[in-house]
C-alpha positions as CSV (number, residue, x, y, z in Angstrom):
1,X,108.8,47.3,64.4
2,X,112.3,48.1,65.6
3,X,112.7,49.3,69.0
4,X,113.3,53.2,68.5
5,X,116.6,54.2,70.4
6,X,116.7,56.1,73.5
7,X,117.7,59.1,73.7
8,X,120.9,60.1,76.2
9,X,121.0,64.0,77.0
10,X,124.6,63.1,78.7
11,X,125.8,61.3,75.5
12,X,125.4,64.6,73.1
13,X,127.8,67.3,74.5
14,X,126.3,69.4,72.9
15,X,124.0,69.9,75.4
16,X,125.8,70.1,78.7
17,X,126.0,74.3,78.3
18,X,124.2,75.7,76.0
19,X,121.7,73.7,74.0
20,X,118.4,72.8,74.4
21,X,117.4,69.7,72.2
22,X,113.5,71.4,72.1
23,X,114.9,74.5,70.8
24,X,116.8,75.7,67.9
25,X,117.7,79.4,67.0
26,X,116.4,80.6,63.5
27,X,118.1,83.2,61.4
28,X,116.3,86.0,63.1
29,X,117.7,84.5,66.5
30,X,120.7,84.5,65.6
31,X,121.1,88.3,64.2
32,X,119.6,89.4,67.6
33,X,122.1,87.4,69.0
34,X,125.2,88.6,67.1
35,X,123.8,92.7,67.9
36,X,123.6,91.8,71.4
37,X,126.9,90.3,71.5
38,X,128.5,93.4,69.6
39,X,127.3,95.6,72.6
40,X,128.7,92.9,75.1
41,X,132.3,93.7,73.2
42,X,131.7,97.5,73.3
43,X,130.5,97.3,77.1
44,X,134.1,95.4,77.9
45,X,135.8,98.1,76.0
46,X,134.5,100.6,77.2
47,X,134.7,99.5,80.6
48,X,138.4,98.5,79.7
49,X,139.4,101.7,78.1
50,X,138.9,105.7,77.4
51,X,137.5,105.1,74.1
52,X,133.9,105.5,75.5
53,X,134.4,109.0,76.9
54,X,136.5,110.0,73.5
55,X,133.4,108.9,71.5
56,X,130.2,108.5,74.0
57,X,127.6,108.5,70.7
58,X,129.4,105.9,69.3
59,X,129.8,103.7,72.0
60,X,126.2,104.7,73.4
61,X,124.8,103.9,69.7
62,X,126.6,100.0,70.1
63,X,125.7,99.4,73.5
64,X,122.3,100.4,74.0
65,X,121.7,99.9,70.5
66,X,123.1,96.6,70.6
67,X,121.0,95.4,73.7
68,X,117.8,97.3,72.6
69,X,117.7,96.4,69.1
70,X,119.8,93.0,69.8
71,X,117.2,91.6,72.5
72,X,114.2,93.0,70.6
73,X,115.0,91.0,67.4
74,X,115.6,88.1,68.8
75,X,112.0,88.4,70.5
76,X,110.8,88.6,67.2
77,X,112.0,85.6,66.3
78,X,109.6,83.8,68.3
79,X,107.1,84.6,65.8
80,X,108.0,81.5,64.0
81,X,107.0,79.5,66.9
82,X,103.6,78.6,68.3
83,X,102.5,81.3,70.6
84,X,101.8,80.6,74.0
85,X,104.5,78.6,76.9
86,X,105.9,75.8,75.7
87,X,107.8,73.8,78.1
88,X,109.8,71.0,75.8
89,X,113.5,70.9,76.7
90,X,113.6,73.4,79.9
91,X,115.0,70.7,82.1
92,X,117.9,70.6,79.7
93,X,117.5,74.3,79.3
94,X,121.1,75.3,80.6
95,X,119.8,78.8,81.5
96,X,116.3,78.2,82.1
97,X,117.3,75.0,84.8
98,X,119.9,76.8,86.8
99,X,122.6,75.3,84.6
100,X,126.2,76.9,83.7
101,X,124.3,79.5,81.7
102,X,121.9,80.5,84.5
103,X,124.3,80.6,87.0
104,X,126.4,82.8,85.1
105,X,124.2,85.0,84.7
106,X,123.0,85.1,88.1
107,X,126.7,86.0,89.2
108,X,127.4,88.2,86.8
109,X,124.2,90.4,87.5
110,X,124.2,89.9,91.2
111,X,128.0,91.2,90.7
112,X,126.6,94.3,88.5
113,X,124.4,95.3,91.2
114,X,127.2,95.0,93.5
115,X,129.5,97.3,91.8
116,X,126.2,99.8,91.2
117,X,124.9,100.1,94.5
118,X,128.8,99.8,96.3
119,X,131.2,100.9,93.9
120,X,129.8,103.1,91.3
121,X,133.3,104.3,90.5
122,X,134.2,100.9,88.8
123,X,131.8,101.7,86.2
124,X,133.3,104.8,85.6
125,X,134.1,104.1,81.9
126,X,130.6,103.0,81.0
127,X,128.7,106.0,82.8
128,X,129.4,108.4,79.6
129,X,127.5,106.5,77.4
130,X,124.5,107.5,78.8
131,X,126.2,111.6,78.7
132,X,124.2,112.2,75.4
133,X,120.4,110.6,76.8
134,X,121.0,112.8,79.4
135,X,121.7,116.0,78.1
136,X,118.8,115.7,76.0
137,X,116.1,114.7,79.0
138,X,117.6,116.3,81.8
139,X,120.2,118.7,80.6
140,X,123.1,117.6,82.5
141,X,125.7,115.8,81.5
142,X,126.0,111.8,82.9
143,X,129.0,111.9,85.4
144,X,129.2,110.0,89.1
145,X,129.2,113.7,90.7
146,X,125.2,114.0,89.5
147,X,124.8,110.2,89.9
148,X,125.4,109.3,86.3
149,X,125.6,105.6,87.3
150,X,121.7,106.0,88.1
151,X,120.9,107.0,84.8
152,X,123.2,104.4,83.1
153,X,121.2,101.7,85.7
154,X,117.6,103.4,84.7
155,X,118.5,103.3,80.8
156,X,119.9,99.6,81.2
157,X,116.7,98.8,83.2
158,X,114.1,100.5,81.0
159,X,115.8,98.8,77.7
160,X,115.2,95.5,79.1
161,X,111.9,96.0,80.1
162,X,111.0,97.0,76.7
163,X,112.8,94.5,75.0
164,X,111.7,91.6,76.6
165,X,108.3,93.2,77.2
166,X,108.4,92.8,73.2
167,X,109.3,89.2,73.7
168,X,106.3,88.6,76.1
169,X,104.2,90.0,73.8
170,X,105.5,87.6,70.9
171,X,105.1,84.0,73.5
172,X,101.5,85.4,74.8
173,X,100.2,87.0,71.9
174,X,97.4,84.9,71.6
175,X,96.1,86.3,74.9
176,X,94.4,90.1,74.7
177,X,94.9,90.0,78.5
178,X,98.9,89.6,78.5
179,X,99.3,92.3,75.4
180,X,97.8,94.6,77.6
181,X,99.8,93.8,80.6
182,X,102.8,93.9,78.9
183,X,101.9,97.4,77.2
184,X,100.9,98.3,80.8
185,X,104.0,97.6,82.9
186,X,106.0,98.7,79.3
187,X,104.8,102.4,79.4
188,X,104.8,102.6,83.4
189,X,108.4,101.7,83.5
190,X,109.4,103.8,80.1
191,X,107.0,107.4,80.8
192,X,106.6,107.1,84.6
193,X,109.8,105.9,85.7
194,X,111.9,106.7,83.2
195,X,111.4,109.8,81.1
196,X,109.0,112.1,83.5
197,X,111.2,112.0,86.6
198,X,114.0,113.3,84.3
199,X,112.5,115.8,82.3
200,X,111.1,117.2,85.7
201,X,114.5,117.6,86.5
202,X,115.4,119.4,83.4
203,X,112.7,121.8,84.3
204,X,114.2,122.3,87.6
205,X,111.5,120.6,89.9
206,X,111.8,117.5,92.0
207,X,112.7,114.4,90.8
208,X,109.4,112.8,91.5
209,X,108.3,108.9,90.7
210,X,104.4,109.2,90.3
211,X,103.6,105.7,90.4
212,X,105.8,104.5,93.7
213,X,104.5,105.8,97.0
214,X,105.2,104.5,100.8
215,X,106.0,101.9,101.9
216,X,107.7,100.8,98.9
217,X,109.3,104.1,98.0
218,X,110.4,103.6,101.8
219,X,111.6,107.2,102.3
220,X,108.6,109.4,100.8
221,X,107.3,110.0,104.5
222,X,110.5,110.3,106.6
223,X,110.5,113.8,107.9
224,X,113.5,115.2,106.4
225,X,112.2,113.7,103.1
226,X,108.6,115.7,103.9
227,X,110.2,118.8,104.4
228,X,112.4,118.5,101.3
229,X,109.8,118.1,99.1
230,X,107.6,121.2,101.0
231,X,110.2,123.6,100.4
232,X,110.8,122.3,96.9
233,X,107.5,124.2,96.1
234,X,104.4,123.1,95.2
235,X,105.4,120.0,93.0
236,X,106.7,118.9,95.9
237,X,103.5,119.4,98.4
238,X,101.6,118.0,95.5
239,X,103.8,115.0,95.5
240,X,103.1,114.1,99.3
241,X,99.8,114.9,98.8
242,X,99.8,112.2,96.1
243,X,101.3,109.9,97.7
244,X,98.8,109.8,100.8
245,X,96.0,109.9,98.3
246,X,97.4,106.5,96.9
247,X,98.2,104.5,99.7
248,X,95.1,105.8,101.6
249,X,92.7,105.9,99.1
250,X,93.5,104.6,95.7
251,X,95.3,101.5,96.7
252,X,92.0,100.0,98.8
253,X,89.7,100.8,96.0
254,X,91.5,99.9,93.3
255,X,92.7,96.4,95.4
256,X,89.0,95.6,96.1
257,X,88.0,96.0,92.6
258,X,90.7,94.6,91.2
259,X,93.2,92.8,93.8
260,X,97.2,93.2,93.9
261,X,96.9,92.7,90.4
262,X,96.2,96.4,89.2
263,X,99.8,97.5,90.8
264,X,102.1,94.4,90.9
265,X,101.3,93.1,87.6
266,X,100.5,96.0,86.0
267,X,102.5,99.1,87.2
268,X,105.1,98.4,89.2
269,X,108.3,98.5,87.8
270,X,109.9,95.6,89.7
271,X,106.7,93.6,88.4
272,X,107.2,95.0,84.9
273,X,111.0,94.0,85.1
274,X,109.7,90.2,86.9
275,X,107.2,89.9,84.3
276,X,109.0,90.7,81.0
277,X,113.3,90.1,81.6
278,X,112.0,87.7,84.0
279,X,109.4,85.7,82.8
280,X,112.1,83.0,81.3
281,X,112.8,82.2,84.9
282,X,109.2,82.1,86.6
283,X,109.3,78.5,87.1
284,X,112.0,78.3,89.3
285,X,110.0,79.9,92.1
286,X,110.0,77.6,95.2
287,X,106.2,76.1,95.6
288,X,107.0,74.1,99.0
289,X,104.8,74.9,102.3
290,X,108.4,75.4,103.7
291,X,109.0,78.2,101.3
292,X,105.6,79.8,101.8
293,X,106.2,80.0,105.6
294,X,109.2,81.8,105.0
295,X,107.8,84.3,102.4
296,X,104.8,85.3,105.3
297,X,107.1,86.1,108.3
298,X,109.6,87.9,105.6
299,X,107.6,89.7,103.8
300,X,105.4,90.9,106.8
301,X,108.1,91.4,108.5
302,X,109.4,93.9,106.4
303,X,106.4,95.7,106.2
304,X,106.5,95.7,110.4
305,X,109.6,97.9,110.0
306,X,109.2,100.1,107.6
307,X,105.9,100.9,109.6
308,X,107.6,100.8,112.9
309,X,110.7,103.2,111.5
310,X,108.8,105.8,110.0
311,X,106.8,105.9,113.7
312,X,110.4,106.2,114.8
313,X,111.8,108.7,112.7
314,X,108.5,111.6,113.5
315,X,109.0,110.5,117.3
316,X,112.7,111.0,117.0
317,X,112.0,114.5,115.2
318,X,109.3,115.6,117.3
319,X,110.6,114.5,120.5
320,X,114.1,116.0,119.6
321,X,115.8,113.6,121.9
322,X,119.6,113.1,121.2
323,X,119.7,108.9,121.3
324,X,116.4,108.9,119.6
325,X,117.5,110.8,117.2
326,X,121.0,108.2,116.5
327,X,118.3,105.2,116.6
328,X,116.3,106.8,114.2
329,X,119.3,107.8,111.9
330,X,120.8,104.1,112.0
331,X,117.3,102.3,111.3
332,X,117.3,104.8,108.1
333,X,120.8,104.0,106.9
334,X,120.2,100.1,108.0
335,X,116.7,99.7,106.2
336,X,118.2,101.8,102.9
337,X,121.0,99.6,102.8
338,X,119.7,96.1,103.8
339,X,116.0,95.9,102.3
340,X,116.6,99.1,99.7
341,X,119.7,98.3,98.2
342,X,120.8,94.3,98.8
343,X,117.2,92.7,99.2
344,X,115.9,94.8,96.4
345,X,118.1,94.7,94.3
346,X,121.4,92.9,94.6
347,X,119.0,89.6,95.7
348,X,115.9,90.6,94.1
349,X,117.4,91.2,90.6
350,X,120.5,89.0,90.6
351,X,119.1,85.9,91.7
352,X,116.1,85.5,89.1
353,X,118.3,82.4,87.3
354,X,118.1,80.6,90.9
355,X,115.1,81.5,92.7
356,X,112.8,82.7,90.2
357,X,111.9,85.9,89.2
358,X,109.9,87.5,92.1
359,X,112.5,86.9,95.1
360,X,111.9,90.8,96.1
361,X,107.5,91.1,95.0
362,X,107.4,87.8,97.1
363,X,109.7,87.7,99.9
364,X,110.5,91.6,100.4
365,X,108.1,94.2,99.2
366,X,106.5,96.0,101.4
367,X,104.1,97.7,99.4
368,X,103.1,93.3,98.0
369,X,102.5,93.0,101.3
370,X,100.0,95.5,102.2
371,X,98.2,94.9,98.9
372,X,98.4,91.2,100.1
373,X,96.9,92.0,103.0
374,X,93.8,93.9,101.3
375,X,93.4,91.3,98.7
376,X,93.3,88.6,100.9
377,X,90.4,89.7,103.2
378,X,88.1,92.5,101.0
379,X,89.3,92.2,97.6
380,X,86.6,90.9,95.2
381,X,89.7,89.3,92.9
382,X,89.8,85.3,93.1
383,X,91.0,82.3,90.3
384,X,88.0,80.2,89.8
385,X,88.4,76.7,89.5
386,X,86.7,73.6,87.9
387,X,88.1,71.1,89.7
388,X,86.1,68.5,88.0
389,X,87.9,69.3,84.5
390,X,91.4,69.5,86.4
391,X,94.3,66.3,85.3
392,X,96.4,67.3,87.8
393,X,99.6,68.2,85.4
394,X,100.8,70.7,87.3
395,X,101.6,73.5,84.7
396,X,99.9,76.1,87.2
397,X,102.2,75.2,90.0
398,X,105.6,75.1,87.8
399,X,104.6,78.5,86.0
400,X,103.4,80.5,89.0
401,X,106.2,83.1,89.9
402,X,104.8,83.4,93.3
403,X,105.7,80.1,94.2
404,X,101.4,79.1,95.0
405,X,100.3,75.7,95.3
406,X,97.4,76.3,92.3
407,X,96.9,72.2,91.6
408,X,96.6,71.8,95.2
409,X,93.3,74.6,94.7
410,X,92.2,73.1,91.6
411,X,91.8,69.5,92.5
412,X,89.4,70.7,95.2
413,X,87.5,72.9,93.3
414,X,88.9,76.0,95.7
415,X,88.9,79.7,94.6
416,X,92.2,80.7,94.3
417,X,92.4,83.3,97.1
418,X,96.0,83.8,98.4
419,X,97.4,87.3,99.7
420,X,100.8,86.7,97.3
421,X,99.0,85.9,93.8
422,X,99.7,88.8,91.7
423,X,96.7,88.2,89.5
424,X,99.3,87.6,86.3
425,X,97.2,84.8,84.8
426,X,99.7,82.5,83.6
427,X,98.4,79.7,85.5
428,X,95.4,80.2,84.0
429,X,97.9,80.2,80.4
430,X,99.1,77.2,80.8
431,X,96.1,75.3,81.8
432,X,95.5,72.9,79.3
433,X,92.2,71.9,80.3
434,X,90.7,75.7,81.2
435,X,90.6,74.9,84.6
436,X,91.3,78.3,86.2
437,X,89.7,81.6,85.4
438,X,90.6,85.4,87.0
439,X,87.2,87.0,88.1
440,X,86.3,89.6,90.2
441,X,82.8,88.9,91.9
442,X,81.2,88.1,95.0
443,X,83.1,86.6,97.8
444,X,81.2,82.9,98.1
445,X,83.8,79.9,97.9
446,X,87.1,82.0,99.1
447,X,89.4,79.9,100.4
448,X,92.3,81.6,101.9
449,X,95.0,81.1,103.9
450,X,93.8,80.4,107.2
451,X,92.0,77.6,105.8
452,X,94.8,76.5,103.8
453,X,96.6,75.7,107.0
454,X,93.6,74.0,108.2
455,X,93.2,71.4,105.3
456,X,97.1,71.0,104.9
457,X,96.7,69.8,109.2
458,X,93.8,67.3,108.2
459,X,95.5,66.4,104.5
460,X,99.4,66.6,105.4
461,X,100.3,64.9,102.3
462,X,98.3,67.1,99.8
463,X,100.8,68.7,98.6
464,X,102.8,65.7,97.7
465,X,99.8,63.9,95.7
């Protein structure tokens, strides 16, 4: 038999950008692709010129139309495709392999995010496309004055979290578990986050976000925050009361039952934005002991000041102190800008084609943290392993977007119990062999982190076999 030629990846140009030799587009592909790049064209122009404010339906129609309709169609291509992850051809994957591809559009949303949070006013030809959504769920018209580049941002956000939630449901729709999750995080981020805070608003009430509560949404329980919402009436009292109820009460039930899992995976709109727009980027998340070291002091650290700053900010108002008071009021302004605006977003969104897709959930989040916390010492949650039927690929390690060791668990036969798992069950997705299992049950056989560090002192080369 003839020797069968190899093949060179470098030798077919065709593949330095933008091609993927395990992946082809189909006809269905390519129409989403043309419809998304017709609102790319009407974005520019409208960005460029007045003709969005002279004709806001239209343009509204081909941009969001054109992303929505655009992103959701090429999802459904997929349907000619085996369900499920397949990994052929990501190394050569230009934007899944932080090629040209996925570092352009790392840049180019990191620089979207810049120009949100920093200078709105650039997107001053873009905000009246969202002029007619607005009028009709909050009655106001979408202009910088009423923060019209918050809705344009919401709209943008919610779109892609339905689109691509469509597109996770297409890959994993051979697991009941992941159509539910992506239904889950789909209608938190579209009725919760999107439409109910602004049709509360149309009514004249609060603009209140039912499923966030502190520490994440950092400011509910900062004192000038409190007494907003108490003399906003009694949506407003209702609201904090809410809010204690969830992180007092709800959130250690609901976390013992049912670890992180039930909020980060299944609520949360920066988990429903990680695990649908994001998911073609989970990989990239940084498995190394190094990295893991990193993400405990961050992410814990974090939670220490938004803990320690609220303390400040009822001491400052209470003690009515004059430097107090200017400490207090520059740990506000420093945490809202630092961790609320360029860790949360500008990092945590921008730099999925780098790092992965949950930079912020992992390295950042305050709320992840405390959950972590809960799950990692009372939470009946744990991934079973069989570490007798395990072949040590790897696939659980490559695909968990938590950057967690998983092989290193099920070689040994370990539970799988680690304050940052999310609970998303991919690992257990893309385990060939069904190695790994999410079960909530008795609390035998946890190993967590503490003896993690033990075994990696006695094995320092685990997590290099």
């Amino acid at each position: 038999m003839a020797d069968l030629p190899l093949y060179n990846a470098h030798a077919d140009r065709s593949l330095w950008l933008f091609e993927n030799p395990a992946w082809r587009s189909n006809a269905v592909e390519k129409l989403g692709l043309a419809l998304v790049a017709v609102a790319i064209v009407a974005s520019v122009v409208a960005l460029a010129s007045d003709l969005g404010r002279q004709s806001p339906v239209l343009f509204a129609l081909l941009v969001f139309g054109g992303f929505g309709i655009g992103a959701t169609v090429f999802a459904l291509g997929g349907l000619s495709r085996p369900a499920g992850v397949r990994n052929e051809g990501t190394v050569f994957s230009s934007n899944q392999a932080r090629g040209a591809v996925g570092w352009t559009v790392g840049v180019v949303l990191t620089g979207l995010y810049v120009v949100l949070y920093f200078w709105p006013g650039a997107l001053s030809g873009l905000i009246p496309l969202g002029d007619p959504l607005s009028q009709f769920l909050r009655d106001q018209p979408a202009t910088l004055e009423n923060g019209g580049q918050w809705f344009l941002y919401s709209t943008f956000y919610t779109l892609a979290v339905a689109a691509m939630g469509v597109r996770a449901a297409v890959r994993y729709r051979h697991s009941r578990y992941h159509l539910i999750r992506t239904a889950s995080v789909v209608f938190f981020q579209t009725v919760l986050a999107f439409a109910l805070p602004y049709l509360l608003v149309r009514l004249q009430q609060p603009e209140l976000y039912l499923h966030y509560t502190w520490p994440l949404d950092y400011d509910l329980f900062f004192p000038w925050k409190v007494e907003e919402l108490r003399q906003s009436g009694r949506l407003g009292v209702a609201m904090l009361l809410w809010g204690g109820v969830l992180i007092a009460l709800a959130t250690p039930v609901l976390t013992y039952f049912f670890g992180k899992r039930w909020y980060c995976s299944w609520v949360c709109g920066c988990g429903g934005l990680a695990e649908t727009a994001g998911d073609p980027y989970r990989h990239l998340s940084d498995p190394s002991l190094a990295a893991w070291k990193v993400e405990r002091w961050m992410v814990h650290g974090v939670l220490a000041a938004i803990v320690a700053g609220t303390a400040l900010l009822w001491v400052a108002a209470v003690a009515d102190v004059g430097w107090l008071d200017g400490g207090a009021g520059t740990f506000s302004w420093l945490y809202g800008l630092l961790i609320g605006s360029v860790f949360a977003g500008v990092v945590g969104v921008g730099f999925y084609p780098i790092f992965g897709s949950r930079v912020w959930c992992r390295f950042g989040c305050p709320m992840a943290a405390i959950l972590g916390l809960q799950q990692r010492f009372f939470s009946r949650f744990r991934i079973t392993t069989n570490g007798g039927q395990c072949i040590s690929c790897g696939n659980c390690t490559a695909y968990c977007e938590m950057g967690i060791d998983v092989r290193w668990y099920a070689q040994r036969g370990q539970n799988v119990v680690r304050a940052s798992c999310v609970g998303c069950g991919i690992c257990a997705t893309v385990c060939p062999r069904g190695v790994l299992k999410l079960e909530n049950g008795p609390r035998e056989n946890r190993v967590g982190d503490r003896q993690l560090l033990t075994d990696l002192d006695v094995l320092p080369g685990a997590l290099a076999e």
